[in-house]
C-alpha positions as CSV (number, residue, x, y, z in Angstrom):
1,X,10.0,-47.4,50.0
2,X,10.9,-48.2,46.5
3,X,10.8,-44.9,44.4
4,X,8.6,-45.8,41.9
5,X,5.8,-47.1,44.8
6,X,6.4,-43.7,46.4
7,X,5.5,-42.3,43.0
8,X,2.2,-43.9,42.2
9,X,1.3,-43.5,45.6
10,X,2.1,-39.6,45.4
11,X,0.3,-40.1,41.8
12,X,-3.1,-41.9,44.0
13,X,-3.2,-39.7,46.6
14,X,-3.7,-36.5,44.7
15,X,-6.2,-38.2,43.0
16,X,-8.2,-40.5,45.0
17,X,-8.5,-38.3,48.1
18,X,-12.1,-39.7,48.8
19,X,-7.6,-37.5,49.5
20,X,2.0,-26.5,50.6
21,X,-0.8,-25.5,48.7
22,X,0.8,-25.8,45.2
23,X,3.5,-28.3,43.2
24,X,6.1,-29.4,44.7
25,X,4.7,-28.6,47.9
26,X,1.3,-30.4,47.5
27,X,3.3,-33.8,46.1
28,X,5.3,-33.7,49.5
29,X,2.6,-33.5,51.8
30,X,0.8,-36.1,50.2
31,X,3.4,-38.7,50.4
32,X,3.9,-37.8,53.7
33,X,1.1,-37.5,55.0
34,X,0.3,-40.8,53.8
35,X,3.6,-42.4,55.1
36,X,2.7,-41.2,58.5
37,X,-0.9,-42.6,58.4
38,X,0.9,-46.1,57.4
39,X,3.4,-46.0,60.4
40,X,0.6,-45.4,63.0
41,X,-1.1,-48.6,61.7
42,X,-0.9,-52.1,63.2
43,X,-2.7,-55.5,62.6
44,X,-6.2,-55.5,64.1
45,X,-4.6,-58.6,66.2
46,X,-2.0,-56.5,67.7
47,X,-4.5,-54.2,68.8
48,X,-7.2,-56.7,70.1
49,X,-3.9,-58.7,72.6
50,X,-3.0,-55.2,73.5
51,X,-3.9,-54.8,77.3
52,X,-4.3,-50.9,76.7
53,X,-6.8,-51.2,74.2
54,X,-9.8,-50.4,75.4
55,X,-12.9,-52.9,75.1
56,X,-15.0,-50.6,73.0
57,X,-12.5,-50.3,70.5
58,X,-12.2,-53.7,70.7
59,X,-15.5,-54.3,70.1
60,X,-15.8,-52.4,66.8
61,X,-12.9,-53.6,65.7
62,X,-14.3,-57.1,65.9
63,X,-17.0,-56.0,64.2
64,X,-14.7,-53.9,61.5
65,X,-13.2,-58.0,60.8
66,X,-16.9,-59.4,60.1
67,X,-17.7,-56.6,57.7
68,X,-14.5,-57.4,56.1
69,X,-14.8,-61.2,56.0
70,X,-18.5,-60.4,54.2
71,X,-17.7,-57.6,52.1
72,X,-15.5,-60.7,50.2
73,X,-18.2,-63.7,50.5
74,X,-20.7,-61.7,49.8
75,X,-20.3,-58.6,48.1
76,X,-17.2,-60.3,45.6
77,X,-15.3,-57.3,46.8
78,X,-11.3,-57.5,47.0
79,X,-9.9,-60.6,49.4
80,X,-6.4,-58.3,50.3
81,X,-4.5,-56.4,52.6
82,X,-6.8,-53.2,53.0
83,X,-8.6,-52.8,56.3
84,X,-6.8,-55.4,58.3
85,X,-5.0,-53.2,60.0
86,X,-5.9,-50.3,62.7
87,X,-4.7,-46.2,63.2
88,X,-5.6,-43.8,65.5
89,X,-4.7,-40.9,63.6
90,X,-5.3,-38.4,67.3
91,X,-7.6,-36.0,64.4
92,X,-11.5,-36.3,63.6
93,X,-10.4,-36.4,59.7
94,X,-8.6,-38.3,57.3
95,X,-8.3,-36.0,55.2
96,X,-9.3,-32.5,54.4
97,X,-10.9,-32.0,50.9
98,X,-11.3,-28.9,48.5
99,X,-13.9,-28.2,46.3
100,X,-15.0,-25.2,44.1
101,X,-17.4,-24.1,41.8
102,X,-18.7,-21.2,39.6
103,X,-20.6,-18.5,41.4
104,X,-23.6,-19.4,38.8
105,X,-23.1,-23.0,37.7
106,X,-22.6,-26.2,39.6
107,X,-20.0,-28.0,38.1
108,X,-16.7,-28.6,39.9
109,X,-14.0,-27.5,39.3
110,X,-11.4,-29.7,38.7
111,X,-7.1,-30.7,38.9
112,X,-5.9,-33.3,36.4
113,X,-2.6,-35.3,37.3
114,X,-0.5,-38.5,35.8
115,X,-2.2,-41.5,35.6
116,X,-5.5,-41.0,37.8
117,X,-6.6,-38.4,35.8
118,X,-8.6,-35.1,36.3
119,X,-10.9,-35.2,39.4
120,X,-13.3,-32.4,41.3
121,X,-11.0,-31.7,44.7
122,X,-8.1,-31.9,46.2
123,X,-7.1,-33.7,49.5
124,X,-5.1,-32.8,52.7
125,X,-3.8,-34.1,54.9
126,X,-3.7,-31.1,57.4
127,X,-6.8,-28.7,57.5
128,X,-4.8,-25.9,57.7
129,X,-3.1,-26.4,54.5
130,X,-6.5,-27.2,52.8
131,X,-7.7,-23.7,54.5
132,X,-4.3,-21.9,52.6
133,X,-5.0,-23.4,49.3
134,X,-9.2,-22.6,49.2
135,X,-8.0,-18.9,50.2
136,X,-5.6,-18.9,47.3
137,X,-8.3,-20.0,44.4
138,X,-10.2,-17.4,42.4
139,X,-12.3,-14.9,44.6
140,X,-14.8,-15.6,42.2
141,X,-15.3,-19.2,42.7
142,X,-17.7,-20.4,45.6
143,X,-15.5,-22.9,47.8
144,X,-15.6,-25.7,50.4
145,X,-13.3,-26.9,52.5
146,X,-15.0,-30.3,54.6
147,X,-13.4,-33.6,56.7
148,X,-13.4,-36.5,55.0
149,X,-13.3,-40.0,57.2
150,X,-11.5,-42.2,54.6
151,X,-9.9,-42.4,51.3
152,X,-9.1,-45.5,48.7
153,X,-5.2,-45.4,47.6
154,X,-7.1,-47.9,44.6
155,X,-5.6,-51.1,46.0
156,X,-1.9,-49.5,44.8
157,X,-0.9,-49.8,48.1
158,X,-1.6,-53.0,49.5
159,X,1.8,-54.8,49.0
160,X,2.7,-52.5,51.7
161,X,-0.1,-53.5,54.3
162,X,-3.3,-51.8,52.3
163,X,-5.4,-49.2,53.6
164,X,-5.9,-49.2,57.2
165,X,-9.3,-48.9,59.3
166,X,-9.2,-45.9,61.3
167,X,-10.4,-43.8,64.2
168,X,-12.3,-41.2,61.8
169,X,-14.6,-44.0,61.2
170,X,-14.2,-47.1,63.7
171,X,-16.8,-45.5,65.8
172,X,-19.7,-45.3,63.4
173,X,-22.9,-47.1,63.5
174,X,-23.0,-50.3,62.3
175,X,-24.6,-50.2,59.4
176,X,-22.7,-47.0,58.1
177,X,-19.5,-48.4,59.3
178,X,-20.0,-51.3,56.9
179,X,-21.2,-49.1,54.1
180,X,-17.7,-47.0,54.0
181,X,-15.7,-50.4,54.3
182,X,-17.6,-51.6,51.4
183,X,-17.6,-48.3,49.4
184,X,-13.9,-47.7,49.9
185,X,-13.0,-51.3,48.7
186,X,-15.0,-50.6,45.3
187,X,-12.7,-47.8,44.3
188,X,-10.0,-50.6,44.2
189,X,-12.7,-52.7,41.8
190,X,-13.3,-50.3,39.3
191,X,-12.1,-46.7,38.6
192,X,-12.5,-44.5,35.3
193,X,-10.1,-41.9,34.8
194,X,-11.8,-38.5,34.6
195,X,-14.5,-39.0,35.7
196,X,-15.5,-38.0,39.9
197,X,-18.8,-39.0,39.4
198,X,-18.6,-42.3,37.5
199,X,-16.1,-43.6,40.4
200,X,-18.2,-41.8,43.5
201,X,-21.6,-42.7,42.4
202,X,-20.7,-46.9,41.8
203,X,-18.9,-47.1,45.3
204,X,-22.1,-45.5,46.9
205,X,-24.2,-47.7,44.9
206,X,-22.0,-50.7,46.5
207,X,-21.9,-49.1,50.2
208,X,-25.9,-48.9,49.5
209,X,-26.7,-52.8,48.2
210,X,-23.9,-54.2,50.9
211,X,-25.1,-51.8,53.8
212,X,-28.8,-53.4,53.5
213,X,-27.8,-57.0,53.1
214,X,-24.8,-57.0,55.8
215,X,-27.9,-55.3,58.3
216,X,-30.4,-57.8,56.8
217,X,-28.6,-60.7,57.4
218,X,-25.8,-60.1,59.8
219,X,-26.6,-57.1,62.5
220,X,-28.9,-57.3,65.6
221,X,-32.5,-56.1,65.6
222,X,-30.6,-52.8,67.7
223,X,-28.5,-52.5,65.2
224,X,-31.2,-52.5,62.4
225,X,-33.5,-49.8,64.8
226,X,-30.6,-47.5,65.7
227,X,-29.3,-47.8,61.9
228,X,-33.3,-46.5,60.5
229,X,-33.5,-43.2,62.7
230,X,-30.0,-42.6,61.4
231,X,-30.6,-43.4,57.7
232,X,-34.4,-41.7,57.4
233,X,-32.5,-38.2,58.8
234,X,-30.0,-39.1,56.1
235,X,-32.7,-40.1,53.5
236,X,-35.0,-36.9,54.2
237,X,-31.8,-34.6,54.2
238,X,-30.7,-36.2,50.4
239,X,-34.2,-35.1,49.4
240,X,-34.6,-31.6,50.5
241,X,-30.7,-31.1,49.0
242,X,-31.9,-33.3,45.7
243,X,-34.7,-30.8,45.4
244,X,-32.0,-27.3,46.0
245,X,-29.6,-28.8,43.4
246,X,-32.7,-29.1,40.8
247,X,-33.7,-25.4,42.0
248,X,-30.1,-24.0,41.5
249,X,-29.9,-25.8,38.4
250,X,-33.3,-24.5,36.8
251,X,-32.4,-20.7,37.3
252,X,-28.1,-20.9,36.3
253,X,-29.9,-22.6,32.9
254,X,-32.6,-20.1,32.6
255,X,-31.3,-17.9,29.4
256,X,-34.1,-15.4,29.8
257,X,-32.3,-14.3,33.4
258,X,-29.4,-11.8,33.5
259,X,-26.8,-12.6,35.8
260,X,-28.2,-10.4,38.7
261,X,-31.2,-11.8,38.5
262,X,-29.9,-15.3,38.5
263,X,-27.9,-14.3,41.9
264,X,-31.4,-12.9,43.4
265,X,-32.7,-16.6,42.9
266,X,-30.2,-18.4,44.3
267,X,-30.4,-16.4,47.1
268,X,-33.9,-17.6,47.8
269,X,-33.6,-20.8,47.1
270,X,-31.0,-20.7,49.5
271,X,-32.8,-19.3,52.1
272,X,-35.9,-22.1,51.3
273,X,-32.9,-24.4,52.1
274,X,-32.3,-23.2,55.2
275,X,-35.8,-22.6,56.4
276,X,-36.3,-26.4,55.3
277,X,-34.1,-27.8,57.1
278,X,-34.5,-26.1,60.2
279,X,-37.4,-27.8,60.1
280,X,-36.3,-30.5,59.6
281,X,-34.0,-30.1,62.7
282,X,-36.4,-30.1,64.9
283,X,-38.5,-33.2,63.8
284,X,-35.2,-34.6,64.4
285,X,-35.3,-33.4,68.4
286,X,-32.4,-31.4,67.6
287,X,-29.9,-33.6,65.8
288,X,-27.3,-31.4,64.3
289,X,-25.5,-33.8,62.3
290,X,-26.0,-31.8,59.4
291,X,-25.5,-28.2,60.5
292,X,-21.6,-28.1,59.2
293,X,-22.6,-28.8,55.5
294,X,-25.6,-26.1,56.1
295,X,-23.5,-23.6,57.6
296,X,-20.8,-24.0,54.4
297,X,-23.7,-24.5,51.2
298,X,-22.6,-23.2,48.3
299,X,-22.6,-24.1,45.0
300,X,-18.9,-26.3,45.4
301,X,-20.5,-28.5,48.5
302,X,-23.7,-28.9,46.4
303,X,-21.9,-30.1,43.6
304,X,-19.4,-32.5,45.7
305,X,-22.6,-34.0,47.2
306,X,-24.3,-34.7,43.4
307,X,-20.8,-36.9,42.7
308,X,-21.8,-39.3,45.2
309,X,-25.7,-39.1,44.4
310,X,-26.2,-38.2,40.5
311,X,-25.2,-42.1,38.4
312,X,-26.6,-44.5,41.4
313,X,-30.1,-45.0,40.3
314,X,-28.4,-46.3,37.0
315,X,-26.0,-48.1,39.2
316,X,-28.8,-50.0,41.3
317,X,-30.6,-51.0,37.7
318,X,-27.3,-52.5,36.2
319,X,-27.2,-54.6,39.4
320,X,-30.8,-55.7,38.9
321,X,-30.4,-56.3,35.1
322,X,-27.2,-58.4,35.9
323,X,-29.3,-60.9,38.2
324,X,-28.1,-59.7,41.5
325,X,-25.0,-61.0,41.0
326,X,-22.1,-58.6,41.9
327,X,-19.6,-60.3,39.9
328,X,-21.4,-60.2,36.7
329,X,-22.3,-56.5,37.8
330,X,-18.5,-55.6,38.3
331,X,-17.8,-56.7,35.2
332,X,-20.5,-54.8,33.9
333,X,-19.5,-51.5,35.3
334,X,-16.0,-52.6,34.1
335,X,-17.3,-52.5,30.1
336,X,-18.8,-49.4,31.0
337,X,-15.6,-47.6,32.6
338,X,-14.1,-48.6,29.3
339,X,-16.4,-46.5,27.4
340,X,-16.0,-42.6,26.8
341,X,-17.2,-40.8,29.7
342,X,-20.5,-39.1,27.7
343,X,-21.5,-42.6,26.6
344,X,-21.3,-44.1,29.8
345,X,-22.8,-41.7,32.1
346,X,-25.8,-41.8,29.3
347,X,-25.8,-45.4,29.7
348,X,-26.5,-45.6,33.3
349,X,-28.8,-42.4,33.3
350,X,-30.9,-44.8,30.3
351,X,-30.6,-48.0,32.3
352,X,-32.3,-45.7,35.3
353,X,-35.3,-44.3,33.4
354,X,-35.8,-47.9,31.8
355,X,-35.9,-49.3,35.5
356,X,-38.0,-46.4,37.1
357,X,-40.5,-47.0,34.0
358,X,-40.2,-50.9,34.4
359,X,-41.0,-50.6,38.7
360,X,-44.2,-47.8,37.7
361,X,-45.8,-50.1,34.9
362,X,-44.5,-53.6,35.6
363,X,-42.9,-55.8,32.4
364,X,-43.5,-54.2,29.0
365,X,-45.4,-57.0,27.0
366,X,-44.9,-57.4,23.6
């Protein structure tokens, strides 16, 4: 590999880990971990004439190259290399990401490098390494360590074969396994240095508008039914975590509580939390799908959860004020990315109030 590729891959991965414990060390396993996850891809092809491949996997991957082939005609997303190829990575992650946050406050915090800028984790490749480095952080600081099924490489890498669908997420349902095609192919559209949240929340407003046409117009009534029970879990869960965020938020930004006091709230709004959802839980017959992220709340995973969640709304109204049209909306987004971080972010919250106020009372006449 050409040194200076190696670099600005080295230089992506440590910051687009949607990603040793320390320098050097860190660098190293980045690049190598990402060299190894290259060499255990081959072309979708190669794996659909393969004999040994079984017909399940076949299947999705069939289906992986329709959601591909639409995510370019249309969603306007990238027409290259990424996701044409396969890897079975033997692991049930991609990668393993770190997050932390204040013991009172729920904003992450964050690791700034060359050229991608400061972001709110970091990303490894082996768990045990991201285990080392969230025991070495500040006692102080609330962490989270959690799997993460794919990361973008920002469309850096695709002169050497792109980024490759893989076992963490081949299996998913239909509808979500288009959504992360389409949301990891946004990070290589747009991307704002600095900024988690600006970058998260526009690829999860793409995965959002894409999922719902692709199972609209493309997937089988099945697909559509088995897609709803699994979005309304997901839907309801958003809420009741929507609704702990705003909880946690109120009391940290309460100045007439002292510090103990502050931690006494928390604790109850945690424990609200987790009587909530255990009832939730069993509406759901049982589905446990979430129990991981309720056994590990804490400020950092509640915070990691608002990137993907907090600019959407503002996201979905720039779509609707640019006609639909996903070109005209890149390009939007684009103007926006180019714009200080404050401004933008104030943009898209203004653009979401406008449109909840338009929806409520209908076309303001003059």
């Amino acid at each position: 590999m050409r040194p200076l590729r190696l670099a600005l891959l080295m230089l992506a991965l440590l910051g687009a880990g949607c990603s040793s414990t320390t320098g050097a060390g860190y660098y190293w396993q980045s690049v190598t971990g990402h060299l190894r996850l290259m060499q255990a891809a081959r072309p979708v092809e190669q794996w659909l004439a393969d004999p040994q491949t079984p017909v399940t996997l076949k299947e999705r991957l069939e289906l992986a190259r329709r959601i591909r082939a639409f995510a370019v005609t249309a969603l306007a997303l990238p027409d290259n290399a990424s996701y044409h190829r396969y890897a079975d990575l033997q692991r049930r992650a991609a990668v393993y990401n770190v997050v932390a946050a204040p013991a009172l406050s729920l904003t992450l915090q964050t690791w700034c490098f060359p050229v991608v800028g400061c972001v709110g984790y970091r990303g490894y490749f082996d768990e045990g390494d991201a285990q080392a480095f969230a025991r070495s952080l500040d006692p102080t600081l609330e962490v989270a360590v959690y799997p993460v099924p794919a990361y973008s490489t920002l469309g850096w890498m695709n002169w050497a074969g792109g980024d490759p669908l893989l076992n963490t997420f081949i299996g998913y349902p239909e509808g979500e396994l288009a959504r992360i095609v389409f949301h990891e192919l946004a990070h290589q559209v747009v991307y704002a240095r600095n900024d988690t949240v600006f970058n998260e929340s526009f690829a999860t407003a793409v995965e959002r508008l894409g999922g719902e046409r692709w199972l609209r117009t493309q997937a089988s009534q099945k697909a559509r039914d088995d897609y709803a029970v699994f979005d309304e879990r997901r839907r309801a869960f958003r809420a009741l975590t929507l609704s702990v965020r705003q909880r946690l938020q109120t009391v940290y930004g309460n100045a007439t509580l002292d510090d103990e006091a502050k931690r006494q709230r928390k604790q109850a709004v945690m424990g609200d939390f987790r009587q909530a959802y255990a009832g939730l839980r069993e509406q759901w017959g049982g589905f446990a799908g979430y129990d991981a992220f309720v056994a590990r709340a804490n400020n950092a995973s509640f915070a990691a959860q608002a990137a993907y969640d907090e600019l959407v709304p503002g996201f979905l109204a720039l779509f609707e004020r640019e006609g639909q049209d996903f070109n005209r909306f890149y390009d939007a987004v684009q103007a926006l990315a180019d714009r200080p971080k404050e401004e933008r972010q104030a943009a898209l919250k203004a653009l979401a109030n406008a449109f909840t106020q338009t929806a409520h009372h209908g076309p303001q006449r003059p």
